[in-house]
C-alpha positions in Angstrom: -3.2 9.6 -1.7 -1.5 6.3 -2.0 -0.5 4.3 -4.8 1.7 1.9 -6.1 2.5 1.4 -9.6 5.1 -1.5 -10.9 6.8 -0.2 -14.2 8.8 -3.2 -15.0 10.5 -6.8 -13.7 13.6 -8.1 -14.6 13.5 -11.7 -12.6 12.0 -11.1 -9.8 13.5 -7.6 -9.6 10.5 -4.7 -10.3 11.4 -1.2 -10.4 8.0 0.8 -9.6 6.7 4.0 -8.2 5.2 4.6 -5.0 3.6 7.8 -4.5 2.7 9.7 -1.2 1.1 12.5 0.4 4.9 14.3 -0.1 5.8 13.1 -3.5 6.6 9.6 -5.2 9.5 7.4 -4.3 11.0 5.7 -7.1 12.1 2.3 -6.4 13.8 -0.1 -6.0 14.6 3.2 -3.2 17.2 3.2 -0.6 15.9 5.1 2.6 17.7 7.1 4.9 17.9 6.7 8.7 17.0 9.6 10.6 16.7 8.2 14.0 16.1 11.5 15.8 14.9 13.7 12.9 18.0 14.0 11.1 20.5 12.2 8.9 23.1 12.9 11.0 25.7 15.0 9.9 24.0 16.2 7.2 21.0 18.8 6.5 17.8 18.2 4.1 18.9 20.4 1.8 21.7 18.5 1.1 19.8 15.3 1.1 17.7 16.8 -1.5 21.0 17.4 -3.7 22.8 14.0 -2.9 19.8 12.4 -4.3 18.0 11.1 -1.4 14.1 10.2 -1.8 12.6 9.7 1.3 14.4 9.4 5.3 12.9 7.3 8.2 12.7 8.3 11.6 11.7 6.8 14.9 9.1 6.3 17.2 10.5 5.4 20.0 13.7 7.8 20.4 11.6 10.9 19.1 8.8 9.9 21.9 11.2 10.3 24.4 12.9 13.4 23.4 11.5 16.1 22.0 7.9 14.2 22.4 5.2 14.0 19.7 3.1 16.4 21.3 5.8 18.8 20.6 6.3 18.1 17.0 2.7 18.2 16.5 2.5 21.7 17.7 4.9 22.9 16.0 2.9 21.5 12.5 4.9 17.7 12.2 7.5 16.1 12.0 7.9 17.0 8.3 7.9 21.0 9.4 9.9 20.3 12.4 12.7 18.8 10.5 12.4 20.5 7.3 12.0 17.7 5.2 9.2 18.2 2.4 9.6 15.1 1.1 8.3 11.2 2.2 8.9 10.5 5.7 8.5 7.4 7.5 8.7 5.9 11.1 9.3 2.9 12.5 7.7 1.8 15.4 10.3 1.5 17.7 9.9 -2.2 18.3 13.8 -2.8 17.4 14.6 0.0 20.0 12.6 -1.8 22.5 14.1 -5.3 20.9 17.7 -3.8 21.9 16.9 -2.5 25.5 15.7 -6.1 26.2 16.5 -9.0 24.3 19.4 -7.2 22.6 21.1 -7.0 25.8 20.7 -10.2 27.4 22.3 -11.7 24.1 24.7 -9.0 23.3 22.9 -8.5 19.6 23.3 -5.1 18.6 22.0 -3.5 14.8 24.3 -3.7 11.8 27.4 -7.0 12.7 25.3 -8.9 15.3 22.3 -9.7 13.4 24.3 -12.0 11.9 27.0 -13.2 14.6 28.6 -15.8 11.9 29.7 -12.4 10.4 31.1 -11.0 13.4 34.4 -12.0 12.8 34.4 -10.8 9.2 33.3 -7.4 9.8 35.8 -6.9 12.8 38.3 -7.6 9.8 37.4 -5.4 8.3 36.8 -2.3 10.8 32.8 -3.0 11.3 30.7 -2.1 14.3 29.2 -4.9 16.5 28.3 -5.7 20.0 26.2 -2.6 20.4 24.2 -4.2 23.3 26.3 -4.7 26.0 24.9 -8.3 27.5 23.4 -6.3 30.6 20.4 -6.8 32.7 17.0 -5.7 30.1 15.6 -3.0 30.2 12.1 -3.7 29.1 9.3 -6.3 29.9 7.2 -7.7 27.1 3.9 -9.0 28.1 0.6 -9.5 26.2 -0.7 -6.1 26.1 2.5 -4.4 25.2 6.0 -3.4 26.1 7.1 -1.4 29.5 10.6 0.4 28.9 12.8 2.4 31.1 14.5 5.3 29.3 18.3 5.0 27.8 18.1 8.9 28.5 16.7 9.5 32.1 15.2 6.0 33.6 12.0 7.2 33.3 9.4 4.5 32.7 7.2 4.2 29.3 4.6 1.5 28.3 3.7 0.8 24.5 1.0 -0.6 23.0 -0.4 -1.4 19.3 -2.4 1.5 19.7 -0.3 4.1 21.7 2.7 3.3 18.9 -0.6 4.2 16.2 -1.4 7.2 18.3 1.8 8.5 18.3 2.9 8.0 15.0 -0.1 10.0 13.9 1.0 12.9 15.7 4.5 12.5 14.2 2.7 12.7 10.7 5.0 10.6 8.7 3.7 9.7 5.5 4.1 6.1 5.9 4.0 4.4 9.6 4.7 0.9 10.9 2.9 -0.9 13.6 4.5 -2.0 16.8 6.1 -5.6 16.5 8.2 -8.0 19.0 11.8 -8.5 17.4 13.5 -11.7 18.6 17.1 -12.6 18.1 18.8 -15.1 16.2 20.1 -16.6 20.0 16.1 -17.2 20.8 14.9 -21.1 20.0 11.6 -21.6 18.3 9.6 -21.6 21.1 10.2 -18.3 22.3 9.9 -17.0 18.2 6.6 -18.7 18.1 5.3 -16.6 21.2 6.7 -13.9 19.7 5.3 -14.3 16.5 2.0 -15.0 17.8 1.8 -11.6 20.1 3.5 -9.5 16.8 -0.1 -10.8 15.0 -2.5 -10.0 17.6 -0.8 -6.6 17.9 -1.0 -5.9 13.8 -4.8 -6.5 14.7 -4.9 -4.2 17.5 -2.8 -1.3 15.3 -4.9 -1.8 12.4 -8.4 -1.4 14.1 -6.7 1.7 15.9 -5.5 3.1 12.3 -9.0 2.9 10.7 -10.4 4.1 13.5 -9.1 7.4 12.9 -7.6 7.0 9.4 -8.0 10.3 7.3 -6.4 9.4 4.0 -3.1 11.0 4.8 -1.2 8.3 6.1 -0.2 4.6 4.5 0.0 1.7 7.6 2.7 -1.2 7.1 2.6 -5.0 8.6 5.6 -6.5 9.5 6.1 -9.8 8.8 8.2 -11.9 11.8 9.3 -15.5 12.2 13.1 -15.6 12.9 15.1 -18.3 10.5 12.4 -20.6 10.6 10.5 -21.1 7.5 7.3 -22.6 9.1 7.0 -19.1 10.9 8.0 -16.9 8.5 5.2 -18.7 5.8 3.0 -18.3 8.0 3.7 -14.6 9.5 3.7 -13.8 5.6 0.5 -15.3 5.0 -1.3 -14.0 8.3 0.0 -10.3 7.9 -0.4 -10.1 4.3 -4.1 -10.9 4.4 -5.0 -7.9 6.6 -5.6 -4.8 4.6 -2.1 -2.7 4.9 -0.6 -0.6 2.5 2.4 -2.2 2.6 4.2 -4.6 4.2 7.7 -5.1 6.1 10.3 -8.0 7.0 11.5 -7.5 10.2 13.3 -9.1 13.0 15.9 -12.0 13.3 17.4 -12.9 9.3 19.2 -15.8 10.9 23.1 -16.3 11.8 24.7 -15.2 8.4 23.8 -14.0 4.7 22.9 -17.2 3.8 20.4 -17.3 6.2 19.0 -13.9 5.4 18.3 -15.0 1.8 16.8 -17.9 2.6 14.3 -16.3 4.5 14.0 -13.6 1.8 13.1 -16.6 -0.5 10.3 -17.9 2.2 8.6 -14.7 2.7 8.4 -12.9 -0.2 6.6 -14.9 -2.5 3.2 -14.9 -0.1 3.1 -11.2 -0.1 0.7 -9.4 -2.5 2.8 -8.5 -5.7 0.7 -5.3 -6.4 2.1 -3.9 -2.6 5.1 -2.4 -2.1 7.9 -4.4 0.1 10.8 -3.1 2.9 13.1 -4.7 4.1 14.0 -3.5 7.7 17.7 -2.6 8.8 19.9 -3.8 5.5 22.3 -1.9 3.5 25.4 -3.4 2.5 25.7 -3.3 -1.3 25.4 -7.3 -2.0 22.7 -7.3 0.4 21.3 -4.6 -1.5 21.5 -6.5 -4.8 20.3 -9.7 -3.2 17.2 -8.3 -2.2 15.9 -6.6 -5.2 16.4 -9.3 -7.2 14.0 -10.9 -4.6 11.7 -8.5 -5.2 12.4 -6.0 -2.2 11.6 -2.4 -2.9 12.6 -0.1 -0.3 15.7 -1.1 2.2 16.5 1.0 5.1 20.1 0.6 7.3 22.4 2.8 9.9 25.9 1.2 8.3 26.4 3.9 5.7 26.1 7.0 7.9 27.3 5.5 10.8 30.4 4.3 8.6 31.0 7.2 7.5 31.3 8.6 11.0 33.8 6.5 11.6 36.0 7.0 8.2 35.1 4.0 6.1 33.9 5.7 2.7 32.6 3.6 0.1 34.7 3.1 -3.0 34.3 0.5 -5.6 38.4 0.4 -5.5 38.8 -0.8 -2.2 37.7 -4.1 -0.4 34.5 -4.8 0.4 34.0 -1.4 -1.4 35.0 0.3 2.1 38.0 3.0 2.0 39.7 3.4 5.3 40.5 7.1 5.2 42.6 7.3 8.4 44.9 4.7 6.6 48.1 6.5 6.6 48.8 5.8 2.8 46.6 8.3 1.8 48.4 11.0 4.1 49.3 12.6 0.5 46.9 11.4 -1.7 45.3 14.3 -4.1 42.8 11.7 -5.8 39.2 12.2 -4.8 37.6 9.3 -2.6 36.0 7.6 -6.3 37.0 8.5 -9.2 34.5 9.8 -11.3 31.7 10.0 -8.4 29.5 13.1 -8.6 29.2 13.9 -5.0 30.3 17.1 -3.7 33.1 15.5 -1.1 34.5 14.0 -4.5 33.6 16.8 -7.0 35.8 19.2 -4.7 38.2 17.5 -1.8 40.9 14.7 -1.9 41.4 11.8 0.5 44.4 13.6 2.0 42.1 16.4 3.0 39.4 14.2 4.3 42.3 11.8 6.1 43.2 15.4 7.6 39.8 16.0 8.8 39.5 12.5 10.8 42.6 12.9 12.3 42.3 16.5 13.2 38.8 15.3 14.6 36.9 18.0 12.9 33.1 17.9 12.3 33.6 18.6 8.3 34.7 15.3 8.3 31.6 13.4 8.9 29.6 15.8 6.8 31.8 14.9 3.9 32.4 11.6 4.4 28.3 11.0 4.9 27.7 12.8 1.6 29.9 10.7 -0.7 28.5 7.3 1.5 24.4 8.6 0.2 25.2 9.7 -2.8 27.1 6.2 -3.6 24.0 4.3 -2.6 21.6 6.4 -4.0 23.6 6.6 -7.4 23.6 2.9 -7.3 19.7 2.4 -6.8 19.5 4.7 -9.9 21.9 2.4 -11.7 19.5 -0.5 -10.5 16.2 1.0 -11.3 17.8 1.7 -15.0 19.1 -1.9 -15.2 15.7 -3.2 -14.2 14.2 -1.5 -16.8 16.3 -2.4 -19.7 16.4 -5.9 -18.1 20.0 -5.6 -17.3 20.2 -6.2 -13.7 22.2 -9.2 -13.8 25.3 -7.3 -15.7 24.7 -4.8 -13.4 25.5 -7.2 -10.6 28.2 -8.5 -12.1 29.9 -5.4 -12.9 29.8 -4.4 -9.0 30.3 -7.5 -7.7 33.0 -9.2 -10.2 
């Protein structure tokens, strides 16, 4: 039920096809984060008109609320949440990453994991310090992960094989096993350890997989390792010599972009070319560029929706291609948020309406704004899949990023 198909390379770009149980993702494929079984703000049917090919969900927050036992009586988490297109879920392990680690070094998910950007992205209205440097909330030992609850304070315990167990009840099309994230604040030593116990657990998920493995369902390693090339060589070459569908980078990138593409440049070479590749939690447009043409097919990252929220709409007219809409100049502005964009925020309301919304603090607001913020991304992954293919992906490039 799975396959992967590479339909052309540009550099080390490749635009491709992966197909699933729920249809075929094209890629290079931007995927949606639906933490808790939605995109929030918006519903799947207008995900399926913006564009969007396949949304991941997680583990960890839809274990403690509603429960996978839940969503498997009620036929999945594909008929609980309407979506009849490719799902996936992560395993949590950033989740439980945040509650421990996360805290004690104040890392939080889009600014933080790379503090050298910090300062940049508070410039420029960006969301950091999530964690909140507190006392952690989870204990990591060699059989898994105990967590108390952000919800209730109830207690939890994780293993490779309940994370395997659960996400089979979830039903997503594609799953990811249970890995330890480490921060770019932990030394070597500590990586190491981690890095050691992530590959003992991929063996533990994957005998727990095949144990049960009916065909429907496509298993992803994630490769670890922090900024260090030594471990991030050799997490590649240890996780992509067991027999996953797939495979993921995850974890630390380092301190700043730099060191993100550096370790981009380590890993992605030792995995299996004829596998499909995701990077975990990036989304910012260079980033985005930057990764493909490192051979990255499928990205997933909060910061557009969570933007959105917050009024920063993507526009390839503003800096950093981020629109402030709150900004009081565009109290009277009848221009849509991009000119010529095909959304339906742009196709039928201007910025002064949207600034409106914000400041009015209605709920239309984030709907609109998080339509425009998908459609941009996914109309620019169909730009990229069409440059790849002509072999254009450089003038591509430079036309967004002059």
């Amino acid at each position: 039920m799975f396959e992967f198909e590479i339909a052309a390379r540009d550099g080390g770009a490749r635009a491709g096809r992966l197909i699933t149980p729920h249809g075929a993702i094209e890629t290079p494929s931007f995927v949606a984060v639906g933490t808790q079984g939605t995109v929030k703000a918006v519903s799947p049917e207008e995900l399926r008109a913006i564009g969007v090919q396949v949304i991941i969900a997680n583990t960890y927050h839809l274990h403690l609320q509603p429960g996978e036992d839940l969503i498997e009586k009620l036929g999945g988490l594909h008929r609980f949440m309407n979506w009849n297109g490719p799902l996936m879920t992560d395993s949590g392990g950033f989740q439980v990453f945040s509650l421990g680690a996360g805290r004690e070094h104040g890392v939080g998910k889009i600014a933080p994991i790379f503090p050298e950007e910090e300062a940049r992205l508070r410039d420029r209205g960006g969301h950091f310090r999530a964690a909140d440097g507190g006392k952690p909330l989870v204990k990591v030992d060699e059989d898994g992960v105990e967590f108390i609850s952000h919800l209730d304070g109830s207690r939890h315990r994780f293993t490779p094989e309940k994370v395997i167990q659960i996400e089979r009840k979830l039903g997503a099309d594609i799953i990811l096993v249970l890995d330890e994230c480490t921060s770019p604040l932990h030394d070597y030593a500590y990586t190491k350890e981690a890095l050691e116990r992530t590959h003992r657990w991929a063996l533990r998920a994957l005998r727990e997989f095949e144990r049960a493995d009916d065909g429907r369902q496509a298993l992803f390693g994630i490769v670890q390792g922090g900024a260090y090339r030594d471990l991030r060589e050799a997490s590649a070459r240890f996780i992509s010599s067991l027999d996953f569908h797939g495979f993921a980078i995850g974890g630390s990138l380092g301190k700043s972009k730099q060191e993100m593409l550096q370790v981009l440049e380590w890993t992605v070479p030792l995995l299996p070319e004829g596998r499909p590749r995701h990077l975990l939690g990036i989304g910012e447009i260079a980033d985005i560029f930057a990764a493909v043409q490192r051979g990255i097919d499928m990205f997933d990252c909060v910061a557009p929706t969570r933007m959105a929220r917050n009024g920063a709409l993507f526009s390839r007219e503003a800096e950093a291609f981020r629109l402030h809409i709150r900004n009081a100049r565009y109290r009277d502005d009848p221009r849509p948020v991009e000119a010529g964009c095909g959304c339906y925020t742009c196709r039928n309301y201007s910025r002064a309406y949207l600034r409106h919304l914000f400041e009015a603090k209605e709920l239309l607001a984030m709907r609109l704004a998080t339509i425009h913020n998908l459609y941009f991304l996914e109309e620019l992954m169909r730009q990229v899949r069409a440059a790849i293919r002509e072999g254009h992906l450089a003038e591509l490039k430079r036309e967004w990023l002059p």
